[in-house]
N, C-alpha and C positions, 0 to 999 in steps of 0.2 A: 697368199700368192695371188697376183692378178690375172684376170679372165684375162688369156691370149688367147686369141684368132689360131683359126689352122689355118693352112695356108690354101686359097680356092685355085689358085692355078698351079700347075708344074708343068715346066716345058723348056725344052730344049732350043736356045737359037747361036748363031755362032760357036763361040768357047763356053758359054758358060748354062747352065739347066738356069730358069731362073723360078723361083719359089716367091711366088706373089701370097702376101697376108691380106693386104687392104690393095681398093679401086684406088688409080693412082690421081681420079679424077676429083677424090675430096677432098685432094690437098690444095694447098696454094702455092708450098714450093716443096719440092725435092730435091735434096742434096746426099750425096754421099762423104762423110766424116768422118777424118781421120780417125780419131779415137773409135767409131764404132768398125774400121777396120781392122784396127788390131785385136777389139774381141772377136770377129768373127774368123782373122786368120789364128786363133788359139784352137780354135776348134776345127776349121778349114782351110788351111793355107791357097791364096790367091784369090779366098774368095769376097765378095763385095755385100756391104747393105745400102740400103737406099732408103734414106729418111723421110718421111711427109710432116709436114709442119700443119699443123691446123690451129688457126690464133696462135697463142703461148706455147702449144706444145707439139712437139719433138717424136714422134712413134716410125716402128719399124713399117716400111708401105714394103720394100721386097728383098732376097735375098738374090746373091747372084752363088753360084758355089762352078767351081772346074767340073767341068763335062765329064771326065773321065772318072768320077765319083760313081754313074748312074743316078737316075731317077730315084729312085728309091730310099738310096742312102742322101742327096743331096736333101731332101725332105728331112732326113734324119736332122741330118746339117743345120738344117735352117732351122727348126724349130728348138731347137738347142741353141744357138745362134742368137734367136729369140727370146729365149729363155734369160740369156745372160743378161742383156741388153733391158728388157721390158720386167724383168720380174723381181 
């Protein structure tokens, strides 16, 4: 299984908690794609990933999950999310 990240932030802004894994400053680009939102609404419906790209590769930099999950469980969320995605 690959060393994932935990997530260093959690926090609430608009609609969504968002569960940050990686600084979104060591990427070059982030994009959110389609395919990694369908795994993420298998597990959380509505909710979003955000890719960082560094050179050739592709990793999860944050999750977004619905507010009305709480803090807690959104975490749950995301690193399961992570899971699917990275491992």
């Amino acid at each position: 299984m690959a060393n994932l990240p935990s997530p260093s932030v959690v926090e609430t802004e608009g609609e969504y908690i968002h569960v940050r894994f990686r600084d979104p400053d060591q990427f070059d680009q982030i994009r959110t794609p389609e395919w990694a939102d369908r795994v993420s609404d298998s597990v959380s419906k509505g909710s979003e990933v955000r890719m960082g790209r560094r050179g050739d590769d592709w990793v999860v930099q944050s999750i977004l999950v619905d507010k009305h999950v709480g803090e807690s469980k959104a975490r749950e969320q995301a690193e399961e999310i992570l899971r699917k995605i990275e491992a």
